[in-house]
N, CA, C and O atoms as a GROMACS GRO file, in nm:
protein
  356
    1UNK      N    1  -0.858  -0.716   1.738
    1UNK     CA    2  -0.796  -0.592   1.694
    1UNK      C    3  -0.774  -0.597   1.543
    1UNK      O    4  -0.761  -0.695   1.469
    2UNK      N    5  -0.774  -0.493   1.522
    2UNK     CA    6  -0.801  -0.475   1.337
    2UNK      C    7  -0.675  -0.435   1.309
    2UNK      O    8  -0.631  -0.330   1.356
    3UNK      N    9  -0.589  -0.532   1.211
    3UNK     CA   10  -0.456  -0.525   1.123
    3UNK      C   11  -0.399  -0.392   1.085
    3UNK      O   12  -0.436  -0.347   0.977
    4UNK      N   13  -0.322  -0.329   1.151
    4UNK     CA   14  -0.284  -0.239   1.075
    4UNK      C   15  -0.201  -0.231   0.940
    4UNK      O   16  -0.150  -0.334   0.897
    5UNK      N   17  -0.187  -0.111   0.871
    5UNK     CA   18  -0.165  -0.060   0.775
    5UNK      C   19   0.004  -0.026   0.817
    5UNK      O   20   0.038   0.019   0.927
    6UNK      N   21   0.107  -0.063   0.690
    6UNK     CA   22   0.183   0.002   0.659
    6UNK      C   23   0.225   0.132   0.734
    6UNK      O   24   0.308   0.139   0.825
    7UNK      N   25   0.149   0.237   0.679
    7UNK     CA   26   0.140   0.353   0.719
    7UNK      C   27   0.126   0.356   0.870
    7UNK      O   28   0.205   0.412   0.945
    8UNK      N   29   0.010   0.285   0.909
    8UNK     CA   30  -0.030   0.319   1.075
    8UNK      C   31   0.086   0.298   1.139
    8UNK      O   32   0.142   0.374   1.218
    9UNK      N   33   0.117   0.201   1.104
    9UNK     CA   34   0.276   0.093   1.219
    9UNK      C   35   0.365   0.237   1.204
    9UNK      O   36   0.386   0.300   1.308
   10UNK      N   37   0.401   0.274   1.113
   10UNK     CA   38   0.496   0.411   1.106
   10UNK      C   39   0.422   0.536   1.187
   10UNK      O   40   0.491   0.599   1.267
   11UNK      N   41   0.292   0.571   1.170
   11UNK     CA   42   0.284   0.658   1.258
   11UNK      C   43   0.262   0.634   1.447
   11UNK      O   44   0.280   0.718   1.536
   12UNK      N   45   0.218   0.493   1.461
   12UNK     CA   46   0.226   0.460   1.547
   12UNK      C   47   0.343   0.447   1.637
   12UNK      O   48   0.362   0.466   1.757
   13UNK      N   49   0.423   0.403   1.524
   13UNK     CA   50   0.568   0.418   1.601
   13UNK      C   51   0.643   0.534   1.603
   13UNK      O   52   0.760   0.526   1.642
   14UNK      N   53   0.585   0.664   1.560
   14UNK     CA   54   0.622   0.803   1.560
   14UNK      C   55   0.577   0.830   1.683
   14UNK      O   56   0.662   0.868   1.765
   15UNK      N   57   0.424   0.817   1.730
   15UNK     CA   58   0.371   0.807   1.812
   15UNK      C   59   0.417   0.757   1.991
   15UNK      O   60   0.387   0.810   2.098
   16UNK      N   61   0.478   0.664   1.968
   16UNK     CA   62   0.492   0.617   2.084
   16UNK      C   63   0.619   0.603   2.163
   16UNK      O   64   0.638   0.571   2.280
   17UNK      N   65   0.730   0.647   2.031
   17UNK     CA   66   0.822   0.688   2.048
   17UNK      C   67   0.841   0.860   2.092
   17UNK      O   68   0.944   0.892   2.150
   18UNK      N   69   0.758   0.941   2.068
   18UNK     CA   70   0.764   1.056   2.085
   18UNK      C   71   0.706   1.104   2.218
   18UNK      O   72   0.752   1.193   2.290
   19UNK      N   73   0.584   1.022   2.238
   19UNK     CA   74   0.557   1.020   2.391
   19UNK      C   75   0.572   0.929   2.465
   19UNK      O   76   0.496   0.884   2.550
   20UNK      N   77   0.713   0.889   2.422
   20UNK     CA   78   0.820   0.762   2.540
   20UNK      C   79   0.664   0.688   2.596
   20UNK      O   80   0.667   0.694   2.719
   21UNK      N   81   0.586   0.649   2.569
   21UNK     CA   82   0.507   0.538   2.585
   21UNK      C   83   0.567   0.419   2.637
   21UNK      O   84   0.575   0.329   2.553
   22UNK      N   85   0.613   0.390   2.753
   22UNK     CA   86   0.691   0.279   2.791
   22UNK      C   87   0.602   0.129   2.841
   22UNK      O   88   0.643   0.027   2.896
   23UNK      N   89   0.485   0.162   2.800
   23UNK     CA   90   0.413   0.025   2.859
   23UNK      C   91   0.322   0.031   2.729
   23UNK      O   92   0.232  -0.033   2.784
   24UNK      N   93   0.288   0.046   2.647
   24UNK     CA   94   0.246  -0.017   2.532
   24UNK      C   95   0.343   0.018   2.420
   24UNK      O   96   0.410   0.122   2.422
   25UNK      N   97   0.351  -0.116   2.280
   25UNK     CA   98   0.440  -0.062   2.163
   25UNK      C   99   0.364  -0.075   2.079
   25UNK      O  100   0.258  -0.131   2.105
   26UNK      N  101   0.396  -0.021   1.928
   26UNK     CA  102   0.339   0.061   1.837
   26UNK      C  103   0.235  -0.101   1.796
   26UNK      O  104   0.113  -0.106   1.779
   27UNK      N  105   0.307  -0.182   1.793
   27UNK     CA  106   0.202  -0.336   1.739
   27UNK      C  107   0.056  -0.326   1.826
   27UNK      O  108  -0.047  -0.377   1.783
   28UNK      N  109   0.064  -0.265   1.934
   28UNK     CA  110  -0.021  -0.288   2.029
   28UNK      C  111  -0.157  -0.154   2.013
   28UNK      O  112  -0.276  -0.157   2.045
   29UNK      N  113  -0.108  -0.090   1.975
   29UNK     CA  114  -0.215   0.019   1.912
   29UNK      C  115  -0.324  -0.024   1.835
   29UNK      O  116  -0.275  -0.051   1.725
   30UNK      N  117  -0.439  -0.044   1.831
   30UNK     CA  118  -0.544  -0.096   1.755
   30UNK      C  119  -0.604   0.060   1.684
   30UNK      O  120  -0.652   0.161   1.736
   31UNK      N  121  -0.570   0.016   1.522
   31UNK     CA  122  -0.579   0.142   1.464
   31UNK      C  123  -0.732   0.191   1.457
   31UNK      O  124  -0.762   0.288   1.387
   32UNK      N  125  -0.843   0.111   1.542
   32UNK     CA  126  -1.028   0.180   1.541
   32UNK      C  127  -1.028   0.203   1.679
   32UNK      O  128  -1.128   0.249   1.734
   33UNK      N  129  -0.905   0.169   1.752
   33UNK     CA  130  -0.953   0.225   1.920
   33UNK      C  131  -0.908   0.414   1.940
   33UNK      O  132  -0.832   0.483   1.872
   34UNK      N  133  -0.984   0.447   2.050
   34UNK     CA  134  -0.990   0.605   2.054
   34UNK      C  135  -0.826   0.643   2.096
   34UNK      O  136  -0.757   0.587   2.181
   35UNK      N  137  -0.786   0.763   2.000
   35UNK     CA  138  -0.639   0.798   2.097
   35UNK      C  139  -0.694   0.855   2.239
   35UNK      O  140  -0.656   0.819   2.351
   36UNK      N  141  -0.766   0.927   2.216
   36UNK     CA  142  -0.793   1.033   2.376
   36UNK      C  143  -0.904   0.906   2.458
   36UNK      O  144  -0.961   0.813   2.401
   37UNK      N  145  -0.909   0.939   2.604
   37UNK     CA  146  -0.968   0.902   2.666
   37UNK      C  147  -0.968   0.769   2.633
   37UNK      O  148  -1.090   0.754   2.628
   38UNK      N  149  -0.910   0.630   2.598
   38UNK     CA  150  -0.898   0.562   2.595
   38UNK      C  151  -0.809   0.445   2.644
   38UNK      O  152  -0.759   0.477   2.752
   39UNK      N  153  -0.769   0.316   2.603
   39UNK     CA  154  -0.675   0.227   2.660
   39UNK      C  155  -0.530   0.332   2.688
   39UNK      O  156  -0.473   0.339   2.796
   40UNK      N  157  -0.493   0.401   2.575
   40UNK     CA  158  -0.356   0.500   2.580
   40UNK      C  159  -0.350   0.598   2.692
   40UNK      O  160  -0.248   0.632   2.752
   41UNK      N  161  -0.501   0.652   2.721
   41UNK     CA  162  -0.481   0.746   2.824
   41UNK      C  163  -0.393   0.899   2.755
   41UNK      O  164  -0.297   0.941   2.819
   42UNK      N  165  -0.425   0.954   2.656
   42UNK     CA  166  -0.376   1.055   2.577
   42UNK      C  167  -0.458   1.184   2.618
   42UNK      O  168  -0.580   1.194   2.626
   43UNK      N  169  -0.367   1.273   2.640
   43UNK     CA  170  -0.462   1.399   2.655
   43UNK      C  171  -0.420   1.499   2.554
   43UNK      O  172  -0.383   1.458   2.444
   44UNK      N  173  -0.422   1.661   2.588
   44UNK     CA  174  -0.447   1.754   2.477
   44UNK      C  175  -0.275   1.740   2.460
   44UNK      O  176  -0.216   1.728   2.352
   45UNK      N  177  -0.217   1.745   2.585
   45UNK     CA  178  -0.086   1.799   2.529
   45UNK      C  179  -0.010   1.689   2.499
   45UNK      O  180   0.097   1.721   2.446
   46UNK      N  181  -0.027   1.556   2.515
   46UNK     CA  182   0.002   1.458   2.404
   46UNK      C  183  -0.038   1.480   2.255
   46UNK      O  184   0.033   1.446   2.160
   47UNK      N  185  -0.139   1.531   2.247
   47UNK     CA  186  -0.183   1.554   2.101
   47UNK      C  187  -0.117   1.683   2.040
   47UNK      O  188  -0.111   1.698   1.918
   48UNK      N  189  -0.074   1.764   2.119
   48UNK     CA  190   0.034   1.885   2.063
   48UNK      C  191   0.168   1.789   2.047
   48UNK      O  192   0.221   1.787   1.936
   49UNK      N  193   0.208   1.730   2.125
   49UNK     CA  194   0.310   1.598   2.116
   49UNK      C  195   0.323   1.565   1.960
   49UNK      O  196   0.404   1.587   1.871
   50UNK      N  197   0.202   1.502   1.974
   50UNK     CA  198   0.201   1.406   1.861
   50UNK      C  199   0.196   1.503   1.658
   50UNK      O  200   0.203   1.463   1.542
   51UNK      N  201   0.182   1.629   1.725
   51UNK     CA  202   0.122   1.765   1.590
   51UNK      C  203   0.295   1.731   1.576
   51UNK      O  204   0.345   1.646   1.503
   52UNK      N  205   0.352   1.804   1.648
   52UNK     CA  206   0.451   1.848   1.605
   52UNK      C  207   0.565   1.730   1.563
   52UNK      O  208   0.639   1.742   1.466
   53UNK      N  209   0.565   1.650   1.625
   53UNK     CA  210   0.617   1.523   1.590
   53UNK      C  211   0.576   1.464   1.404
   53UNK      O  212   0.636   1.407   1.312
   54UNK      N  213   0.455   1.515   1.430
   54UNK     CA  214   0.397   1.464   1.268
   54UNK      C  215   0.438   1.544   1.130
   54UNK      O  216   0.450   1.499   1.015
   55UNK      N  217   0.455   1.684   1.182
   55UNK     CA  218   0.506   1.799   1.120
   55UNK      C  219   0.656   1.813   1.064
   55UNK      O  220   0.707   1.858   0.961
   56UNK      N  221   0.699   1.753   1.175
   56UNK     CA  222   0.871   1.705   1.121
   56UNK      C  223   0.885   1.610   1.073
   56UNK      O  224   0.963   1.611   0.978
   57UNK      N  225   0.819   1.475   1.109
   57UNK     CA  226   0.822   1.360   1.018
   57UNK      C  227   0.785   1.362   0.855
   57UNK      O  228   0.848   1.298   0.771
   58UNK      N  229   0.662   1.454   0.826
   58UNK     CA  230   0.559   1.416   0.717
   58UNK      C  231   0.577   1.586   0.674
   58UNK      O  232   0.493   1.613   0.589
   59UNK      N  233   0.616   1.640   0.690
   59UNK     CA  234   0.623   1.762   0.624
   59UNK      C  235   0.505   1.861   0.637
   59UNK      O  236   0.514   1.952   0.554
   60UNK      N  237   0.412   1.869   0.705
   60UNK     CA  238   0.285   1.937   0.680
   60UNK      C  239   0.243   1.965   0.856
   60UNK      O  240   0.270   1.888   0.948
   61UNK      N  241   0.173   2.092   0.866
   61UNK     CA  242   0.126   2.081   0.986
   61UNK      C  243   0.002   2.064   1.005
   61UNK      O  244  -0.086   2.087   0.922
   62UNK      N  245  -0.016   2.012   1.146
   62UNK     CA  246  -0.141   1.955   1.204
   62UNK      C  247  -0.168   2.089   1.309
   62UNK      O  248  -0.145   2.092   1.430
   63UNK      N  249  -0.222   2.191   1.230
   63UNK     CA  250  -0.319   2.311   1.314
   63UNK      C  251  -0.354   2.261   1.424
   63UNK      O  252  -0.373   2.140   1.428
   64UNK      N  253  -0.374   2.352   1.558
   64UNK     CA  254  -0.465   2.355   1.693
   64UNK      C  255  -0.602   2.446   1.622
   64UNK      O  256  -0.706   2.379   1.633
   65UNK      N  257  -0.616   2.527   1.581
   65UNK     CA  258  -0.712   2.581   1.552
   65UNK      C  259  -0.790   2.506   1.409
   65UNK      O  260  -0.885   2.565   1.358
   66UNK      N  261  -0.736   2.362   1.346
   66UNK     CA  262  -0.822   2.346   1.249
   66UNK      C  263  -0.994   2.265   1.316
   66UNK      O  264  -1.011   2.204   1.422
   67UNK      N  265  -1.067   2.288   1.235
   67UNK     CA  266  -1.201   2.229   1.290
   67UNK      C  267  -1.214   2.099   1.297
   67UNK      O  268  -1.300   2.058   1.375
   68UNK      N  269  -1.142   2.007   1.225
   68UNK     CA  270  -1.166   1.892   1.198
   68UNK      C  271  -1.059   1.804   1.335
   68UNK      O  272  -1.075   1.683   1.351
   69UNK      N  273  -0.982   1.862   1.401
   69UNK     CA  274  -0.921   1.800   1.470
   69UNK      C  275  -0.988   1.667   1.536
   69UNK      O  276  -0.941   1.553   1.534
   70UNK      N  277  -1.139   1.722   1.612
   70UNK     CA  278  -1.176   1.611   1.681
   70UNK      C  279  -1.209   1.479   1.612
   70UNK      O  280  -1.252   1.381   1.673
   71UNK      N  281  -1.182   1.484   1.456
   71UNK     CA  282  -1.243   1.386   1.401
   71UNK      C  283  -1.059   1.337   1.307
   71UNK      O  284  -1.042   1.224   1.261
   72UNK      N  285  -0.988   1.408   1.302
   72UNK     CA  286  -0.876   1.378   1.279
   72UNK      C  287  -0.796   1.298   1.422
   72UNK      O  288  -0.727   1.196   1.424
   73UNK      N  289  -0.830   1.374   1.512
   73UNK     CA  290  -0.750   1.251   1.637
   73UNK      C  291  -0.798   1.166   1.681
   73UNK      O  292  -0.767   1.126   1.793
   74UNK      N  293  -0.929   1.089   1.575
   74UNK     CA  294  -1.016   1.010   1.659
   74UNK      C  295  -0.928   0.836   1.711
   74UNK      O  296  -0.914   0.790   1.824
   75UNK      N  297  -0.885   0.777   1.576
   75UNK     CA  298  -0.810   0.669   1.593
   75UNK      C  299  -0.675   0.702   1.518
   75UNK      O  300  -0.645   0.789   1.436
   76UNK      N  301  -0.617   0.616   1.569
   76UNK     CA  302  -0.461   0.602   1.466
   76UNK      C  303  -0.546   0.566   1.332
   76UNK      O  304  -0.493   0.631   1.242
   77UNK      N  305  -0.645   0.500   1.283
   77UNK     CA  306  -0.653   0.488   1.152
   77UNK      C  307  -0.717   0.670   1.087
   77UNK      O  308  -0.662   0.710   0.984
   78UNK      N  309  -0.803   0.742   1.139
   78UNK     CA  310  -0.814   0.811   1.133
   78UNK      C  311  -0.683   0.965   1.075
   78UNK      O  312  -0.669   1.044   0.982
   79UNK      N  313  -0.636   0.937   1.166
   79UNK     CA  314  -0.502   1.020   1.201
   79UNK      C  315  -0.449   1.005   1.077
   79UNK      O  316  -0.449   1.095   0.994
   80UNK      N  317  -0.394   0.874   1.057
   80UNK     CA  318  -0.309   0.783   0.956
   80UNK      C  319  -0.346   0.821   0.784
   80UNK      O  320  -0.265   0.851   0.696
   81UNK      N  321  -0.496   0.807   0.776
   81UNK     CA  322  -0.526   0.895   0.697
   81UNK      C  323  -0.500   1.008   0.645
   81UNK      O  324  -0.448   1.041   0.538
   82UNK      N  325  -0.550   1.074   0.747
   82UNK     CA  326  -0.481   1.229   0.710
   82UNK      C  327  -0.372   1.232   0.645
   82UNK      O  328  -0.365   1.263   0.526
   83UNK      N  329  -0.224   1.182   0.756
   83UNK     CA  330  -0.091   1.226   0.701
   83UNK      C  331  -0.126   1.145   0.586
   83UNK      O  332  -0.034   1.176   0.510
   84UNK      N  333  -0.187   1.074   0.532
   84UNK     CA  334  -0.143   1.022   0.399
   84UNK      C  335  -0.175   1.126   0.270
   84UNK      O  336  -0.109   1.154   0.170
   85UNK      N  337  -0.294   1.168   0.315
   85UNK     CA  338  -0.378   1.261   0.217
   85UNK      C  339  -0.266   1.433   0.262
   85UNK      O  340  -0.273   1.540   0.203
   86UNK      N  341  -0.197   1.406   0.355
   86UNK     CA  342  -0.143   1.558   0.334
   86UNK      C  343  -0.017   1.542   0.299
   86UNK      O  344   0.022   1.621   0.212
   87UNK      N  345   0.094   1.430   0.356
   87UNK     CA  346   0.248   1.438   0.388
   87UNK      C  347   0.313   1.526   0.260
   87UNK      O  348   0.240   1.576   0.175
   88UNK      N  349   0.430   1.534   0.257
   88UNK     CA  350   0.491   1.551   0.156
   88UNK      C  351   0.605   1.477   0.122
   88UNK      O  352   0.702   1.453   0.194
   89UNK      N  353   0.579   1.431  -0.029
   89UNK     CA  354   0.692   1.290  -0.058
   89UNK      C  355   0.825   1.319  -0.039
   89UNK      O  356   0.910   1.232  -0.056
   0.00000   0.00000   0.00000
């Protein structure tokens, strides 16, 4: 599993705290594995979960209608990205 980032561990733990994830913790997230259909088992309305959760944390919203979603929810490193390139300080 590939080291996460600073950043990831924080959104990860936004993450898993927000969808009470009670059998994996945020260390355990491998930031190149898939959120959807993967070890997590995440679906759409986890990922509305996880928008709005990100929106209050980081200041910025994560659109349902933007195009890039499927490539924005691909991994936590993915994701992690984003809020970095959007949050607000």
């Amino acid at each position: 599993m590939a080291e996460q980032t600073s950043a990831q561990y924080e959104l990860a733990t936004l993450i898993v705290e927000c969808l009470n994830l009670d059998t994996v913790t945020a260390e355990q997230i491998d930031p190149d594995a898939p959120l959807f259909g993967g070890e997590l088992g995440l679906d759409s309305i986890d990922a509305l979960e996880i928008a709005l959760a990100v929106s209050k944390r980081y200041g910025f919203q994560l659109r349902s209608d933007n195009p890039d979603n499927r490539q924005i929810f691909t991994s936590l490193r993915t994701l992690s990205d984003h809020v970095e390139q959007n949050r607000v300080s």
